[in-house]
Structure formats: structure tokens, C-alpha cells
VOVEXTOR-373638 format. One record per residue (C-alpha): residue in one letter; x, z negated, y. Coordinates in steps of 0.05 Angstrom, whole numbers, plus 5000, padded with zeros to 4 digits. Layout:
// residues N
AXZY ...
This chain:
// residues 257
X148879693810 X144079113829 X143779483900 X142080163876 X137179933823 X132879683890 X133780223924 X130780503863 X125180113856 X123780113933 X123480833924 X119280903870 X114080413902 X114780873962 X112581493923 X107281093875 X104080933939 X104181583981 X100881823921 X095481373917 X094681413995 X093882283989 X088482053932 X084381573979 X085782064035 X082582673998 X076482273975 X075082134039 X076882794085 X071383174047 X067383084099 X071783244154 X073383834116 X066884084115 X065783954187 X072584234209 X071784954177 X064784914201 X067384824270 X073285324261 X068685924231 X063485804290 X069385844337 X073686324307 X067686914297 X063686694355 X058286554318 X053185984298 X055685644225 X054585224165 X057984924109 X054384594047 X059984184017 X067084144011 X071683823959 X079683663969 X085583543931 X090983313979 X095583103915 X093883803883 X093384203940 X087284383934 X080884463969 X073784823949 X068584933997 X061385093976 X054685434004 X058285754079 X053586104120 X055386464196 X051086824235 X051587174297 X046987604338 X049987844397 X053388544406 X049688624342 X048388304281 X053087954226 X051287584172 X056787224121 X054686774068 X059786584008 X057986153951 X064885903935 X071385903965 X078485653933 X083885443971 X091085293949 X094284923996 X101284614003 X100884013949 X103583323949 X100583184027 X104483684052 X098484014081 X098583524136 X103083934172 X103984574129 X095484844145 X096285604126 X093185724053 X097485984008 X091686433980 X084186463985 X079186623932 X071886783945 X065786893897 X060087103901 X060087373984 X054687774025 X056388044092 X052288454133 X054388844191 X049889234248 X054289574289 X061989514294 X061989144355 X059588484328 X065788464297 X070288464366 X071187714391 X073887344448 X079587624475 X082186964471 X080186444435 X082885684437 X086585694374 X089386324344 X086786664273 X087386374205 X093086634173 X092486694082 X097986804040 X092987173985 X085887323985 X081787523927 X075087753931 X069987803868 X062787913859 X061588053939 X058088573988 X058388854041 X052989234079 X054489674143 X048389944182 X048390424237 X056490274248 X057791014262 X064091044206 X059891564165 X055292004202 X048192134178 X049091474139 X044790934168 X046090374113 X052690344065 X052889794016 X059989673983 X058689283915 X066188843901 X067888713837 X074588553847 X078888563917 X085988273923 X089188323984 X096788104005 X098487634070 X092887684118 X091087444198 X083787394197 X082787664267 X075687924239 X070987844174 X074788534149 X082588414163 X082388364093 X081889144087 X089089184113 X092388914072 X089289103999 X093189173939 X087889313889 X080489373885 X075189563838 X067789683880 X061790113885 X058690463943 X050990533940 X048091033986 X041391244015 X037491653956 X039791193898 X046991483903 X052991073875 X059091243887 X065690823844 X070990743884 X077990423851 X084590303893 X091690133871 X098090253886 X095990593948 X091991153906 X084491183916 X079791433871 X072391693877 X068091793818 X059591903820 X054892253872 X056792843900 X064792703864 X062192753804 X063292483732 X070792653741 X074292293792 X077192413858 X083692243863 X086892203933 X093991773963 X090891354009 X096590914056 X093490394091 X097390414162 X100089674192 X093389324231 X094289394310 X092488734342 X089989044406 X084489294384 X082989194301 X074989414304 X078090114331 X081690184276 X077690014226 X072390504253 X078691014239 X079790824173 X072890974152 X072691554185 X079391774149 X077891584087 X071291924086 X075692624111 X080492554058 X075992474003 X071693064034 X077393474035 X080393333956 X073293423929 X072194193964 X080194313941 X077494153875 X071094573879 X075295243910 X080395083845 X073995173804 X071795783839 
């Protein structure tokens, strides 16, 4: 008894004072933190980058980065700048070796795109893409000039409300698009058009502008991302979903007629 009640206390000390060590640790790896998804963002969009802060949790498993900023201006121009960003992470230390975030959430986000080819990146770069369990998205844009997905449309803006998105490889700024689950957004067009666009359940719906006050109701599957060539088929997707849409909304004007 004598023996196991050591063991006992030998064990508890062990676990009192891995915890303490993952509280030290976190206090002090904000820093590196910071530095390190600086470094990883620059690196994994090819791109110049900043961070403003970053806060972590390793008991929790949890980390919050503030104030991110990327810009790049060759093959076009990007622009990314997110407020906030949430991370849940493996708790109790075990992020030390278990990196991939669980989820992601982002608020308040701005991207700006010129031209779909600022989004292609190094055929190979040193360490491969970040990998989230989750993403959510809320309160962000996104603004697409001249990218050639719509025709005739020199600037789209896409107004988030709310994005959620399932596992994800963040080979680009949009791999998020792949794998949705749910989102709530507006489009805003040239001419003061808005266009409200709600997806779930892989059903899309279009609602304002030339759609009307009714809405647009179309199935909408979003095929598995190809990881030869993701920019490609993104420019697809557009290009589909901007076909199907055009296609339920004259089925719905012939019904009329």
C-alpha cells in the first residue's frame, strides 16, 4: 500500500507540474506564435505578411491571433487582412506534436483578389498546406476584380455573414469554398445590385437583382477539390454556378409565360 500511495503521489507531482510547465510555456510562446504564423502565411501564399498579436493556451488548447495582414503583388494582386482568428487546438500540451487545428474561426476578414492567378503558388513549397478540422467564417468579404468567373463583371464583392466549412487543406485563400456546409452571404454588383445568396445542405438559393423578391432555388454539389490544379477549378465553379442559376431563373420566367 505504502508503495502504491508513492507511486501515487509521484504521479500526481508529475501531472501538477506538466501543468504548470504548459502554463509558463504558453505565456511565453506568444511571441513565437506570432512570429511563426507570420513566417508560415508569408511562405505558404508567397506573399509579404504581418501579425499584430497572438495569445495561447497550451493547457486549453487554445490560441487567438489578432490584426493579420498578407499582401502580395505579383501575378496580380491579393490582399487578406482578418481581425481575429480562433484556434482550438489539441489541449493539455498535446499540441506539441499534434499541430493541425481542430477548427478555425475568423471575424471580421477582407480579401481582395485581381485576377485568379495570384492565387496559384509554388509548385512546391518547403512545407506542405495547413490542414483545419473546421473553419467558420463571419462578418468577412471578399472582392474579385477582373478574375474572368463572370463575364461583363469587372468587380464582385461577396458580403459573409456566416460561412462554415468541413475539413479543409488550405492549398489557397479559397479552399474553404470546397468544402462548405452552410453559408448565409450577399453579392453586391456593379449598379447598386445585391444579390442574397444562402447555401445548405447542398441547395443554393438566389434571392434580389435580376432573381427577384422570390428566390432561386437550385441543387448545387460541390465536386471533391483536384490538387493539380485548385485555381482551375475554382474558375469552374464560378462559372457553373453562375450557368445554373441563369438557367433556373429563365425556367422560372418561361413557367410564367
Amino acid at each position: 500500500m505504502r508503495r502504491i500511495h508513492k507511486i501515487g503521489l509521484w504521479a500526481g507531482g508529475a501531472i501538477a507540474a506538466w501543468l504548470v510547465l504548459l502554463i509558463v510555456l504558453g505565456a511565453l510562446a506568444d511571441g513565437m506564435v506570432a512570429r511563426g504564423v507570420r513566417d508560415r502565411l508569408a511562405e505558404g501564399l508567397d506573399a509579404e505578411a504581418e501579425v499584430g498579436s497572438a495569445s495561447v493556451s497550451l493547457l486549453r488548447g487554445h490560441a487567438s491571433i489578432r490584426d493579420i495582414a498578407v499582401r502580395r503583388e505579383h501575378d496580380g494582386h491579393l490582399t487578406l487582412t482578418l481581425d481575429a482568428v480562433a484556434l482550438d487546438l489539441a489541449p493539455l500540451g498535446a499540441v506539441l506534436w499534434d499541430r493541425a487545428p481542430r477548427a478555425v474561426a475568423v471575424r471580421g476578414g477582407r480579401l481582395e483578389v485581381s485576377g485568379l492567378a495570384v492565387l496559384r503558388l509554388p509548385p512546391r513549397p518547403r512545407r506542405p498546406p495547413i490542414r483545419v478540422g473546421a473553419l467558420a467564417l463571419d462578418d468577412c468579404a471578399l472582392t474579385l476584380m477582373a478574375t474572368g468567373l463572370w463575364p461583363g463583371l469587372a468587380r464582385v464583392e461577396l458580403i459573409i455573414e456566416r460561412a462554415r466549412s468541413g475539413a479543409t487543406v488550405l492549398r489557397t485563400a479559397l479552399s474553404w469554398l470546397f468544402t462548405l456546409e452552410d453559408l448565409v452571404a450577399r453579392v453586391e454588383l456593379p449598379g447598386g445590385v445585391t444579390v442574397r445568396l444562402a447555401y445548405h445542405a447542398g441547395v443554393l438559393s438566389a434571392a434580389g437583382g435580376p432573381f427577384g423578391a422570390v428566390p432561386v432555388v437550385v441543387p448545387f454539389a460541390l465536386a471533391p477539390v483536384d490538387d493539380a490544379d485548385e485555381v482551375a477549378q475554382l474558375a469552374a465553379l464560378g462559372k457553373e454556378l453562375g450557368k445554373q442559376l441563369a438557367l433556373a431563373q429563365a425556367r422560372r420566367w418561361l413557367d410564367r409565360l
